[in-house]
C-alpha positions, -999 to +999 in steps of 0.1 A: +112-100-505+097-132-515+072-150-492+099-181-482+123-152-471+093-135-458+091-162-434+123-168-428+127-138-414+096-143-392+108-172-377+140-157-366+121-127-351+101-154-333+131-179-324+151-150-309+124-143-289+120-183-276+155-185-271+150-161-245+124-173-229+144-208-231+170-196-218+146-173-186+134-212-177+169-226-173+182-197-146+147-202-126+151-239-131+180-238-112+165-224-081+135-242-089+151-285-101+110-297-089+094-273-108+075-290-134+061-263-154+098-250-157+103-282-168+075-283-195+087-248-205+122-255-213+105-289-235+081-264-253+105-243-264+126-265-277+098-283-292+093-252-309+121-246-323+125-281-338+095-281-359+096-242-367+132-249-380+121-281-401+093-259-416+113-234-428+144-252-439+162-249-406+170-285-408+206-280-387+187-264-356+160-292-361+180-316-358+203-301-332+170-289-312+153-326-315+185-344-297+179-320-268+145-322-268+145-361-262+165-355-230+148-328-218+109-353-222+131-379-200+136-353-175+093-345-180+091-387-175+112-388-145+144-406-159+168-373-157+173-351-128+179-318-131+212-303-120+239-277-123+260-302-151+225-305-171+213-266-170+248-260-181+249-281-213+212-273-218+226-232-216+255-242-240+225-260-268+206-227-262+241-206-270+247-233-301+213-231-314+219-189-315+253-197-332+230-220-357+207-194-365+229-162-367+254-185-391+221-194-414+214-154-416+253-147-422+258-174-445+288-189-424+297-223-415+283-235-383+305-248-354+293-283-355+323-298-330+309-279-304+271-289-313+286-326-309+305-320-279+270-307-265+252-338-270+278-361-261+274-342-227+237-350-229+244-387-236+265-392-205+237-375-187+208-400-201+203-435-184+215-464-205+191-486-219+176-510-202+190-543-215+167-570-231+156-601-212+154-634-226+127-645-217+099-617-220+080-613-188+038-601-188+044-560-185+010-546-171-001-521-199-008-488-180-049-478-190-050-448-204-063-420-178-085-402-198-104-395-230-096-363-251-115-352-283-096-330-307-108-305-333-080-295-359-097-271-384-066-258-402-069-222-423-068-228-461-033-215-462-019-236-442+004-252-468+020-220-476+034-218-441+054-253-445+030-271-425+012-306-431-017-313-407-013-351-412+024-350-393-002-338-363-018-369-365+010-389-366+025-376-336-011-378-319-016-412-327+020-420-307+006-407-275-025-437-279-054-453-297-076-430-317-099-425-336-101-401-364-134-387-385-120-366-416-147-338-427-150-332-466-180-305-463-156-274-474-143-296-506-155-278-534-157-293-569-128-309-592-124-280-615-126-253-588-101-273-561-068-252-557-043-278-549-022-255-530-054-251-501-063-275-475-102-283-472-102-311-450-107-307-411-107-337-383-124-349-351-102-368-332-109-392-303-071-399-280-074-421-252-041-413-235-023-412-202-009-379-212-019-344-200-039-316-220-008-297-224+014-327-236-011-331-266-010-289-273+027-292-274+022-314-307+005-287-324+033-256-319+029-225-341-002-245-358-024-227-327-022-200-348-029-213-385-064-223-380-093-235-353-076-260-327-099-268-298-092-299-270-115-311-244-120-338-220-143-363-238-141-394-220-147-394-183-121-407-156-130-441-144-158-453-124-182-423-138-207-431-166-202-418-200-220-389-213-252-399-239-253-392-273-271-357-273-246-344-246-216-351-270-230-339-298-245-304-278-209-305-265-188-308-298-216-278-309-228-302-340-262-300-331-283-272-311-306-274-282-335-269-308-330-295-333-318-320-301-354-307-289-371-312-321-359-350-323-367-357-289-409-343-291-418-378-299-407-390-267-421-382-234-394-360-211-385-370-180-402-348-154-433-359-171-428-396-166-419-388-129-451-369-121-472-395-144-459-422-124-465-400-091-430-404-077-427-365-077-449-329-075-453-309-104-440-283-082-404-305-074-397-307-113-402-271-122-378-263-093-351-284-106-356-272-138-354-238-123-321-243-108-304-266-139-314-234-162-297-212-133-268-231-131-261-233-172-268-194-178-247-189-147-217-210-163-222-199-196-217-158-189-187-173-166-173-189-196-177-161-219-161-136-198-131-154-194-131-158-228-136-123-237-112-115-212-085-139-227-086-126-262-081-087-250-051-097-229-037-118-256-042-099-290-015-082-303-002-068-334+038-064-345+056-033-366+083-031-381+102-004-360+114+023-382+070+027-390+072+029-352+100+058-358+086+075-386+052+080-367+072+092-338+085+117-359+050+126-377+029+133-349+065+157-332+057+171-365+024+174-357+028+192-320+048+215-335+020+228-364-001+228-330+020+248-308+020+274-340-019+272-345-022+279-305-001+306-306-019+326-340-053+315-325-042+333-288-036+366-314-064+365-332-093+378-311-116+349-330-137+329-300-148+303-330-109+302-340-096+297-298-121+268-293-110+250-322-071+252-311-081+243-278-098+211-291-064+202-318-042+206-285-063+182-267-066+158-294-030+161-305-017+159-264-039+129-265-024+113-293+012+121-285+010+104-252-005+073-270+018+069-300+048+077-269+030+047-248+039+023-277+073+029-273+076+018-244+085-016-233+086-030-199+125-031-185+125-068-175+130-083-208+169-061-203+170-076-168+169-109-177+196-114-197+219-104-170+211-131-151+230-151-178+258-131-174+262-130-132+260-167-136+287-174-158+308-142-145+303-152-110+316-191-114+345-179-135+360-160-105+354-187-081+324-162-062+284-175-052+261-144-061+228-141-067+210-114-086+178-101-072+156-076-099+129-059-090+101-034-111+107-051-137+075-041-154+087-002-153+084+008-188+109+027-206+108+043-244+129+016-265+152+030-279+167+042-239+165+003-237+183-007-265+214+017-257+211+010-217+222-031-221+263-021-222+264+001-190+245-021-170+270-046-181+299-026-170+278-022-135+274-057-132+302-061-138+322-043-116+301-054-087+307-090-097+350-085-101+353-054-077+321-055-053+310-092-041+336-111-022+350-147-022+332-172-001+357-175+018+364-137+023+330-136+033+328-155+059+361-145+078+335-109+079+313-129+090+286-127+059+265-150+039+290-169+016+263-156-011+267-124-015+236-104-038+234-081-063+203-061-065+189-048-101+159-024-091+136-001-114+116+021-106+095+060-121+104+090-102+080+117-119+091+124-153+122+099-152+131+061-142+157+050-120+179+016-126+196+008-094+225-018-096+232-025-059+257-053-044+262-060-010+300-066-011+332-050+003+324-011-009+347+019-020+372+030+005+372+071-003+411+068+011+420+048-018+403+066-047+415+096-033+455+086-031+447+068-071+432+099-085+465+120-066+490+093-085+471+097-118+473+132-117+432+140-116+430+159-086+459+182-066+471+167-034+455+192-011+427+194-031+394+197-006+366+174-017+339+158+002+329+125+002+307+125-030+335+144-053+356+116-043+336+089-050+328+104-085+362+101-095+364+063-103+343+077-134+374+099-148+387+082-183+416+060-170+406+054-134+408+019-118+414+010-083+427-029-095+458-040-084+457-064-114+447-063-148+421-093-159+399-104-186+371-088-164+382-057-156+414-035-143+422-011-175+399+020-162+378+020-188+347+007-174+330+035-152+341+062-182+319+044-205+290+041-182+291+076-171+292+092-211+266+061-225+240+075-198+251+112-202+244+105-243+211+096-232+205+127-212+205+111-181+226+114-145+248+090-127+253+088-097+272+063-068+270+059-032+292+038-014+304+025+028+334+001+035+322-027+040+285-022+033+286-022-002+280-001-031+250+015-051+253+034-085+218+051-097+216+060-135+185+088-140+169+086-172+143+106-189+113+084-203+115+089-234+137+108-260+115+121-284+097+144-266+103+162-235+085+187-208+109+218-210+114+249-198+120+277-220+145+309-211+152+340-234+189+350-225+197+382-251+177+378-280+182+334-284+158+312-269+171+279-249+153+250-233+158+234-200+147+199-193+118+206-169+131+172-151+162+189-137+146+223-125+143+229-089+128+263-084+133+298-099+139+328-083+149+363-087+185+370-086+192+409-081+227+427-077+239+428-048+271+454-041+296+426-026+291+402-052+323+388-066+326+393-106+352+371-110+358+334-100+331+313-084+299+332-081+274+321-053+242+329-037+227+323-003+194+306-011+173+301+023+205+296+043+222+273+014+251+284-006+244+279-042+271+286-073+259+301-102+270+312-137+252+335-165+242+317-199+247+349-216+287+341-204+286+306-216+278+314-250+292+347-251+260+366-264+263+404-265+240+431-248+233+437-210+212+420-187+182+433-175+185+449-140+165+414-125+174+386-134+162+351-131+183+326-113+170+291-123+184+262-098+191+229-112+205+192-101+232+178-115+251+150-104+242+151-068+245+191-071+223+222-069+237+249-096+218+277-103+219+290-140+214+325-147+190+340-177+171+368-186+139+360-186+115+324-179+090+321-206+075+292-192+071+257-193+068+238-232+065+209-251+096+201-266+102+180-292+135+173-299+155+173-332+193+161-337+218+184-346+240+186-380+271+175-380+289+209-374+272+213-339+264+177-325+302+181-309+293+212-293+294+210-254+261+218-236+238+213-266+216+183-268+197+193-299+168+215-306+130+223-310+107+247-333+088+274-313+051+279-317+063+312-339+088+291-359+121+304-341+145+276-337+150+273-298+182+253-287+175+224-261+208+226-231+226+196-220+230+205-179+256+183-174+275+191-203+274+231-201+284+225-163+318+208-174+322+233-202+319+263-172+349+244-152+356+249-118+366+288-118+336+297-145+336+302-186 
């Protein structure tokens, strides 16, 4: 790949990632019109990707990105207020610009009707222009508010990225006078100058009305191609201006010593004070005292927060299959461990035990560390759905607002990247089946906005996503009498409330009386139910008339590696996800039990089903005369499964499948023991629907 593509690429990593944030800014900005630093937000971003895209040879998203810009800086000035007709043709530029990009990448032909129907929209939006007067009246030139002095040290390779520092001082010289000093110190001779490096770096003096942050907008990604720093220089009016020494201690162009060293000739000024008798000795050295407090006080202050700054800001990327492959190595690596650990336990050496001990420490250590980088915080998946409960929610004529919380519960990233289309289907649902009219709402005498909560949150080993909506709810009546006309369940079938409600998630279901773009086919809830079982995790849905509904979706952290717990039934060794075991207990014979049909046990007073694994995978032999009986939750259930003997709890990590087994039911994949048997990892919900309702 050569270095333009190179960063090309880069800057559609980094413009995916600012058209999410762009479009984040919008949605708050519409609960938020007054909120300036929204405002500022939405300008930087587009800012951003205006002069990233003309670097880079974007020049159709820079100039798209440039018209919307300049209406979004009259809304910074005032000129433009922010509304619901604005946010939604700044939403459509952000959708356009995404259409720009992912056409560059593709190679297609852009859209550009729809880009000019955008900023026509815009132009209606922006106040005309004021007209000219004939006569030209005195306009009172607005003094600039303050003094700023700017230090642009670009890196050497600054060309390479596409940038010219002189377009920085072009655009700085727009906001007011200046004055620039160009340094030539770093330019080397004739024969060794490499045209292709910059040497030169600038002082800059602005005397502007603008803010700080108005002039750091001008500089975009070139924060991070060399030395940019921007202080207050001049002082606000009425104060006196600082002397010569003080700027030149400030700008760090000449220390303390050398300032002290040309000063010796003169006599300082607690001298001339005592000299002349207007003060003690004793008053000077006491406010020299507390001046050299007061600096070393600031001074530590300042460096803390600047130590402080560059550990919460630092930050590396990879490319995510070397995230993968070292995933895979150090699984790899547990495994070799678990072996070692097991040989060492046999071996009788003491040298041979300690140095196990210390490889399952460090390799424990670094599992949980390479398994932490996976993980990303959830919100970044919660925010785009805010997007989508707009747009879905105006579309059906309904007011809703969504309400997430935890969103900084972390979750391993590849769960993330396959969670986005059931939570779709969720919101979804809520938004077509769940939340109300206005108008219905009132007549029940609720909020015309109705709410759809979006919570996260860790529950030991796993994480549950909530979507909750406060809307109409799920009438058991009617799923019961659709399931009976579909055919899923028997007319006198006897289910409880739960069983019922777990129906809407049968292939086919749907309790619409219409069919719509939105939803109404029945083949919503079936895909949520098998994209969450694929990730080894539980559904489940609780529901009132009237109240509102609630579906939870139980994940596992991560899907590399797991806390299991391993059985021997017959001679084969299986693994239980440790997150779905309840308790074990002995299960002995007892004269009256039933061998055929259901098969249950009274545990402390509760009836619990049960079935053998030896049955489900029809492995030969007999049982041992005790047996362990290993209760498990599944879908709102307690189902004990029944093995020969509990080894204990282990480390799994998890491999896929070949093709000839991934299809089988019950299996989610398998692990290497610590003696190199292959021990097969069991998918609880799966084996439960392959027992059925009257056993294997």
């Amino acid at each position: 790949m050569s270095h333009d593509e190179m960063h090309r690429a880069a800057f559609l990593e980094e413009a995916g990632e600012l058209l999410g944030e762009l479009e984040e800014a919008l949605l708050e900005l519409e609960s938020r019109p007054d909120d300036s630093d929204l405002v500022n937000r939405v300008f930087r971003a587009m800012h951003t990707l205006k002069g990233s895209g003309a670097m880079f040879g974007f020049d159709d998203v820079a100039a798209f990105a440039h018209q919307v810009e300049s209406v979004f800086d009259k809304v910074r000035g005032g000129l433009i207020t922010v509304n619901k007709e604005l946010l939604d043709l700044n939403l459509a530029a952000r959708d356009h610009v995404k259409h720009l990009l992912e056409c560059a990448r593709l190679g297609l032909e852009p859209d550009l009707e729809a880009g000019g129907a955008i900023l026509s929209g815009l132009a209606r939006l922006s106040p005309p222009a004021a007209p000219v007067p004939a006569a030209p009246e005195p306009v009172e030139v607005q003094a600039p508010k303050a003094t700023y002095a700017v230090r642009f040290k670009p890196d050497p390779g600054i060309f390479a990225a596409g940038i010219d520092p002189l377009h920085f001082l072009a655009d700085l010289s727009a906001l007011g006078p200046i004055q620039t000093v160009s340094h030539m110190d770093a330019v080397p001779d004739l024969a060794a100058i490499d045209p292709e490096r910059c040497y030169l770096w600038w002082d800059i003096v602005l005397a502007t009305h603008r803010t700080k942050a108005a002039i750091e907008d001008l500089f975009g990604f070139a924060r991070n191609k060399g030395d940019l720093t921007i202080r207050l220089a001049g002082p606000e009016t009425g104060e006196e201006p600082r002397k010569l020494g003080e700027i030149l201690l400030e700008k760090g162009d000449l220390d303390l010593s050398a300032l002290s060293a040309a000063l010796d000739g003169q006599k300082r000024l607690g001298q001339v004070l005592v000299e002349s008798g207007l003060l003690t000795p004793e008053k000077v050295d006491a406010a020299l005292a507390e001046q050299t407090l007061v600096r070393e006080t600031h001074d530590a202050r300042e460096q803390k927060d600047k130590t402080e700054q560059k550990e919460s800001t630092a930050s590396i990327r990879v490319a995510t299959e070397k995230l993968d492959w070292l995933v895979n190595l150090v699984g790899e690596l547990v495994i070799v461990q678990s072996q070692i650990s097991q040989i060492s336990a046999g071996s009788g050496s003491a040298a041979f035990i300690s140095l196990a001990e210390q490889l399952e420490r460090l390799s424990g250590e670094l599992r949980d560390s390479t398994l932490s980088i996976r993980m990303l915080p959830i919100g970044s998946t919660f925010n785009k759905f805010r997007r989508l409960v707009r747009d879905l929610s105006a579309e059906l004529g309904k007011e809703i607002d969504l309400v997430t919380q935890g969103e900084e519960t972390e979750l391993d990233k590849t769960v993330i990247e396959r969670l986005g289309d059931p939570l779709v289907h969720l919101l979804r649902n809520s938004i077509d089946h769940g939340v109300e009219t206005p108008e219905e709402r009132h007549a029940k005498g609720k909020d015309r906005r109705g709410t759809i909560e979006l919570t996260a949150e860790h529950e030991g080993s796993e994480v549950v996503i909530r979507v909750k909506d406060d809307g109409g709810g799920i009438d058991p009546a009617k799923v019961r009498a659709k399931a009976v006309e579909r055919g899923l369940i028997a007319p006198n079938a006897d289910l409880d409330r739960a069983e019922i409600l777990n129906l809407i998630f049968a292939p086919g279901f749907s309790t619409a009386e219409r069919v719509s773009s939105v939803s109404g086919r029945g083949v919503g809830m079936d895909v949520v139910k098998r994209a969450i079982e694929a990730l080894r995790g539980q559904v489940e849905i609780d529901s009132r008339p009237g109240s509102g509904s609630s579906v939870s979706i139980r994940l596992p952290l991560t899907l590399a590696i797991i806390d299991g717990l391993q059985v021997l039934a017959g001679e084969e060794y299986y693994v239980l996800p440790l997150s779905l075991v309840e308790e074990c207990v002995e299960l002995t014979l007892e004269p009256g039990e039933l061998q055929s049909g259901k098969q249950i046990i009274n545990l402390r007073g509760k009836i619990v089903p049960y079935f053998r694994l030896r049955d489900c995978f029809s492995i030969p032999g007999e049982p041992p005369a005790i047996e362990q009986l290993i209760v498990v939750a599944s879908e709102g259930k307690r189902i004990g499964l029944v093995v020969d003997h509990v080894i204990g709890e282990h480390q799994t990590v998890i491999k896929s499948l070949g093709p000839l087994y991934r299809a089988v039911l019950g299996l989610a994949g398998a692990t290497v023991r610590g003696d190199g048997r292959m021990a097969l990892i069991l998918d609880v919900p799966g084996l439960l629907k392959s027992v059925g309702p009257s056993g294997p």
